[in-house]
N, C-alpha and C positions, 0 to 999 in steps of 0.2 A: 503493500500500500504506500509505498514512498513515491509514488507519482501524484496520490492526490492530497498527500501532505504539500509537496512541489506547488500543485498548483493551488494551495488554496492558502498558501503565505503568502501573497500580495495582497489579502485583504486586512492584515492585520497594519495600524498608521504605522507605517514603516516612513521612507522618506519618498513616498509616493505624491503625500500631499499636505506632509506634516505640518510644513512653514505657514503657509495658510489657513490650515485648520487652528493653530495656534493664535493665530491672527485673531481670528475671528470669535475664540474662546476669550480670549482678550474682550476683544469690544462689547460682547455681549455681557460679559461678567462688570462689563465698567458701567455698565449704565448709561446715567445721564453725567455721570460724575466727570470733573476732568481728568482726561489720562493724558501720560507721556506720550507726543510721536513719536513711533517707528516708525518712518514711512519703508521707501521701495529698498531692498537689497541689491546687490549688482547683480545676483540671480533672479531678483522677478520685480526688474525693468519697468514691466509695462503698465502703462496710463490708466488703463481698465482696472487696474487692479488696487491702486488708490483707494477708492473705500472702505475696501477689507484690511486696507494696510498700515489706517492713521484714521484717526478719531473725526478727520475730515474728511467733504465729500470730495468729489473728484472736479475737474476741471468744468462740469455742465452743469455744476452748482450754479452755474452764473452763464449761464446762454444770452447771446446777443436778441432778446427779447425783450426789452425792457425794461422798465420798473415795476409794472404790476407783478410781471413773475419773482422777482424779489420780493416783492411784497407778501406774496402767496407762501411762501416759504420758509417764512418766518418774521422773528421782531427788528426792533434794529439792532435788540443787544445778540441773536442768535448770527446775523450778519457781522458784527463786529467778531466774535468769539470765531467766525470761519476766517475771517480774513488775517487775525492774530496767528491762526494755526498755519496758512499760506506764507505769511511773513518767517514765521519759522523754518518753514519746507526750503523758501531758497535759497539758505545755509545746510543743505542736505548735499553728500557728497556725491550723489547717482545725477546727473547730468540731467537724465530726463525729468526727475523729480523736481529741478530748480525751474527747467522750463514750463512744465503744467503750472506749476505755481506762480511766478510770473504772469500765464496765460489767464490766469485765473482771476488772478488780483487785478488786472488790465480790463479784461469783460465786467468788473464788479465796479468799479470806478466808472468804466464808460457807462454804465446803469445806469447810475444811482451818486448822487451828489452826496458826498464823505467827507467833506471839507475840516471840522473839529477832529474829526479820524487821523486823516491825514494828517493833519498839523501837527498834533504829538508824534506821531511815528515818521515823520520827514525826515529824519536823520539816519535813522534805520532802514525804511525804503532806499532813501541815494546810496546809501555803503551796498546793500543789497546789488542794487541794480548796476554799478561801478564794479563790483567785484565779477558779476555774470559777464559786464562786457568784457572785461580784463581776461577771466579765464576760462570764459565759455568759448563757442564755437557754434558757431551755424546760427539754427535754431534756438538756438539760448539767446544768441545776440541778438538778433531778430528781437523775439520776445521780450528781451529787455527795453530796447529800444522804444519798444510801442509802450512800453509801460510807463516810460518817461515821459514817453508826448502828453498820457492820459493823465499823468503825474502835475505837469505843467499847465496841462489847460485846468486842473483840477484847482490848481493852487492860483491862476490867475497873475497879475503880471505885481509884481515885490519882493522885497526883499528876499523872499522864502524862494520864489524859485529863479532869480539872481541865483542863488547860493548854488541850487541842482543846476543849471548851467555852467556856473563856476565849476562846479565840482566832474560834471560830464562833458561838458564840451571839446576840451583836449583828446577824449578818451574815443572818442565821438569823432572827432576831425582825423585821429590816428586812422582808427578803422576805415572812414570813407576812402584812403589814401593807402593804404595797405593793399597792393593789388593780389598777396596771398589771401587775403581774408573769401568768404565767401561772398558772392552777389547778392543773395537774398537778404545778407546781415548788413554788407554797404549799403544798400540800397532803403532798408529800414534805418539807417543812422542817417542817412542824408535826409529823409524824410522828418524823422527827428529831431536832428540839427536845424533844421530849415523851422520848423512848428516855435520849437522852445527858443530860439532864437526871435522869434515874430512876438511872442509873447512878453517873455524876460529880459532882455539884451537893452540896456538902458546908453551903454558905450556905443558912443558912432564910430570907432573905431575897431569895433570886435563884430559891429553886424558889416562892416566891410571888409572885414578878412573872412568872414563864411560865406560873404557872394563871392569871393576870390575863389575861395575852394570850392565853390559849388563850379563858377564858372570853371573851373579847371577839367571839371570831370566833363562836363556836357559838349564842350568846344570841341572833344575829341571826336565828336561826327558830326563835326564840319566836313563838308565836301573839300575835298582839296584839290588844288588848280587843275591835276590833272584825270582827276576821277571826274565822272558824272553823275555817277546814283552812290545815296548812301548804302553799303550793303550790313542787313541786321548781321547783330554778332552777339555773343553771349554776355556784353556788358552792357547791352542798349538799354536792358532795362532800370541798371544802375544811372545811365544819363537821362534817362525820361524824369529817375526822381527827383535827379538832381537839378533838372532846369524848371519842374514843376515847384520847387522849393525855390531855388532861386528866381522865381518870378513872384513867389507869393511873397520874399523880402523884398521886393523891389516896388512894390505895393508901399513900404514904409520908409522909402527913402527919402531923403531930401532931394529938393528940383535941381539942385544944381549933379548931385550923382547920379539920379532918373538921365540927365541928357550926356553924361558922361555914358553910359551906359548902352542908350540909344544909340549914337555915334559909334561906337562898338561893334554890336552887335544884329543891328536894322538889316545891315545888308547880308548878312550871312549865316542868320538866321531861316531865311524860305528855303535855304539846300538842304535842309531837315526835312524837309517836303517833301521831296525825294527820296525819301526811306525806304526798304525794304518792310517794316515794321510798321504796321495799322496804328500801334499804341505813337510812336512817335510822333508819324506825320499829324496826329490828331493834337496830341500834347506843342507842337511846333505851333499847328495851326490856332490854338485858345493864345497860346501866348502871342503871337504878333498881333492877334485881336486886341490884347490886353496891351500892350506895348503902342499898338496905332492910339487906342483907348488917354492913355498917360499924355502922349505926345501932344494929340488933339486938345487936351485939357488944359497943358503948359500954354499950346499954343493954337488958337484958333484953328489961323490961318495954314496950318502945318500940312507941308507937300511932299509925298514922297519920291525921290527921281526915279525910280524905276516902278510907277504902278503901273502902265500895262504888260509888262512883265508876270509882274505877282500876280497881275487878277487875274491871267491868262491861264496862271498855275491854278490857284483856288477854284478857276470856275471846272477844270481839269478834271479836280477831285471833288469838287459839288456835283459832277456827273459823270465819276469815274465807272465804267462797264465791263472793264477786264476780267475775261473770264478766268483768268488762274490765281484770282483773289476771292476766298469763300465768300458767301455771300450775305453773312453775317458782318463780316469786315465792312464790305461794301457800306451796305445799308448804313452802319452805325459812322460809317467815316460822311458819306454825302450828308448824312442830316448836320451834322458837326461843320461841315463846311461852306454847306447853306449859310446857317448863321454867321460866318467866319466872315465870306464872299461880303455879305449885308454891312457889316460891321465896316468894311476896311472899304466900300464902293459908298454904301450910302449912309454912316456915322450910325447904322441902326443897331439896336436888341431886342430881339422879342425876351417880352418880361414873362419868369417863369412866378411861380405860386407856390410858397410852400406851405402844408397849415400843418402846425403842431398842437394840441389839446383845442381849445378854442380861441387859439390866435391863430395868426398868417401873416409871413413875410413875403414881401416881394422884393425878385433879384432882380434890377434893373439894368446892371452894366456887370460890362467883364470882369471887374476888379472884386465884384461883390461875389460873383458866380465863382472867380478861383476861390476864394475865400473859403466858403461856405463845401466846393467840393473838395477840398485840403480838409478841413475838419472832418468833413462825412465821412471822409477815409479812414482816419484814426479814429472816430466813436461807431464807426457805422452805423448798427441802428438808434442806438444809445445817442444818435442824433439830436435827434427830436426829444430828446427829456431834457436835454442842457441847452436847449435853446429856451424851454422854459424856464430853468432852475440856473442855470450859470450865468452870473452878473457879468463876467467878462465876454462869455459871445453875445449874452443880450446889448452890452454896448459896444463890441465890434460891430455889429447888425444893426446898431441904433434902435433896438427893440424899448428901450427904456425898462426903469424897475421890475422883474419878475409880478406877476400877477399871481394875486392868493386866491384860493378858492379853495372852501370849504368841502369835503369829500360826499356829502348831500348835493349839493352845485353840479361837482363833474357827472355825478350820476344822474344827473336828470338832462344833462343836457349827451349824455351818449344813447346815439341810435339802438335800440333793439337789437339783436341778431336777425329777428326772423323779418323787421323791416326791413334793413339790410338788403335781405334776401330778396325780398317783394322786388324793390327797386332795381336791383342788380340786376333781377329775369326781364326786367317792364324795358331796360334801357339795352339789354343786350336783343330782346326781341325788334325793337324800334329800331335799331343798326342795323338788323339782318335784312329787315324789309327795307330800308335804305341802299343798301348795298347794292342786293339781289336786282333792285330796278337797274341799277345803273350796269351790271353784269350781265342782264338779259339779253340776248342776243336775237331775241325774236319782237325786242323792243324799235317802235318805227320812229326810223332814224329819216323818214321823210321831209318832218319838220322842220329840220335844220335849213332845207333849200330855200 
């Protein structure tokens, strides 16, 4: 019978699934009580396993949903006591563990406005997030990076986050310049550097050495005299972020380096136009908008020598057809260039709408529109809460003082689901029959004569 002795030793907790189960004996036996973290071991890595492996939950504790899903989840002290426990993690020596956590504490700020939070742990946050860029890699740094911006917008333009600039900047400018480093982590530090700079940078001397560096990175696809097309390469992405940042500082410069600046870069800027890369020529073409935008404002009368040139290019890509460009490209580059064409032919914007709770902004020019899709990138959906609760994008935006509204208020003035729904079917039905007329092809097209 030594065969089913054999086989029937793997069911006793040998080290099948020990570590885990131990885990888990742990959390159950702690209760509600506070325990020590352990989080991940260098044997079990992975992200999923975070719950079972620390008193905290895992990275989707904090999904880019909102505030009400924070809300739903608990108090604000159960909120604080997760974020305490993240702060710990990313002093944890497993690499991935400092990253989730990171990723974690970034979605929870981009939420949810933290500010008294933050302010006592400012100092523990920057060593944190200084120490990840220093000794992490990749994705850490990445992650870090965007925690800063969230960090910055969070803390609003003083002394405090002066200091996280002071303290990240250098480490920040290292990286974007490091061409060992990775692209994905350059390209988050220049995004970065370019936000917390826009926000905190009180020295007009330190916000013209980061358009220096930024100009450094992006100039590198420039067309050169004897090339014709820019061809994409594996750092393009790094120069898209880095002239989308350097454009949104140039937004805060004084007029006399705006035309220093112009003079620069006016003319050899549209060879970006010519990209291989969807993302670029689109990112090229908001910024000369923005850039005709400044100049027009400096100066009326302001002429550019070579528009039939440009506009010949712009209207190019306002009705580019090329079939070995997917068709998702296409569409999203003409509508972008539409507007682009408009702007630089005939001074115009179509004004976009944004409504958050029961306000709404309106983006009326280019400078407002980078603006606002600079931030939207770093909060993404966490947007639209700090446009109502963050006093510093309400007066970037010119929104004026936060508006209070008592939680009886909001609820009475949000639509039902199931109206919602009514209207959604009433307006999707009324398009189709709109449509379908002008689709018909049995429709008498006699009238036209």
């Amino acid at each position: 019978m030594p065969k089913n002795k054999k086989r029937n030793t793997p069911h006793r907790g040998g080290s099948g699934g020990g570590g885990s189960g131990a885990a888990a004996a742990t959390a159950a036996t702690a209760g509600g009580q506070h325990r020590t973290v352990q989080p991940f071991s260098d044997e079990d890595a992975s992200i999923e396993t975070m719950s079972h492996c620390s008193g905290y939950s895992d990275p989707s504790s904090f999904p880019e949903d909102g505030p009400e899903v924070l809300d739903e989840e608990g108090t604000q002290e159960d909120l604080e006591y997760k974020l305490k426990g993240f702060i710990d993690l990313t002093l944890d020596k497993n690499a991935k563990t400092r990253q989730a956590a990171l990723e974690s504490i970034k979605n929870a700020l981009a939420s949810k406005m933290l500010y008294e939070f933050i302010l006592e742990r400012r100092m523990t946050l920057t060593d944190s997030i200084e120490r990840c860029l220093k000794k992490g890699k990749g994705d850490e740094r990445r992650a870090a990076a965007a925690l800063a911006s969230v960090l910055c917008i969070q803390l609003g333009p003083g002394i405090e986050s002066e200091e996280v600039l002071k303290t990240l900047g250098p480490i920040l400018k290292k990286i974007i310049c490091d061409s060992t480093a990775s692209i994905q982590a350059r390209q988050s530090c220049a995004t970065c550097f370019g936000v917390c700079c826009f926000i905190a940078t009180d020295d007009i001397t330190e916000l013209y050495s980061t358009l220096e560096c930024l100009e450094n990175l992006f100039t590198k696809s420039y067309v050169k005299e004897k090339d014709t097309a820019v061809c994409s390469a594996p750092s393009t992405a790094l120069h898209i972020s880095s002239l989308l940042a350097w454009t949104l500082l140039l937004t805060i410069c004084p007029i006399n380096e705006v035309k220093k600046k112009l003079e620069m870069h006016f003319h050899k800027l549209p060879s970006l136009l010519s990209s291989d890369d969807v993302n670029m020529r689109i990112a090229a073409g908001e910024s000369l908008a923005l850039l005709f935008e400044l100049a027009r404002g400096m100066e009326s009368d302001f002429i550019y020598e070579d528009m039939e040139s440009l506009t010949q290019m712009l209207r190019a890509l306002a009705t580019d057809g090329n079939k070995h460009r997917a068709k998702v490209d296409k569409r999203k580059q003409r509508s972008v260039f539409r507007d682009v064409l408009r702007a630089v032919e005939e001074r115009d914007f179509p004004t976009e709408t944004v409504k958050f709770g029961p306000e709404r902004m309106y983006i009326d020019c280019w400078v407002k529109k980078h603006t606002y899709d600079t931030f939207k990138e770093v909060l993404g959906s966490g947007m639209q809460y700090h446009l109502q609760s963050n006093e510093f994008l309400r007066n970037v935006f010119e929104l004026g003082p936060p508006v209070m509204l008592d939680a009886a208020t909001l609820k009475s003035m949000k639509i039902p689901r199931f109206e919602r729904h009514l209207y959604n079917s009433a307006a999707f039905k009324a398009r189709t029959k709109a449509r379908s007329k002008c689709r018909d092809k049995r429709a008498d097209v006699g009238e036209f004569f």
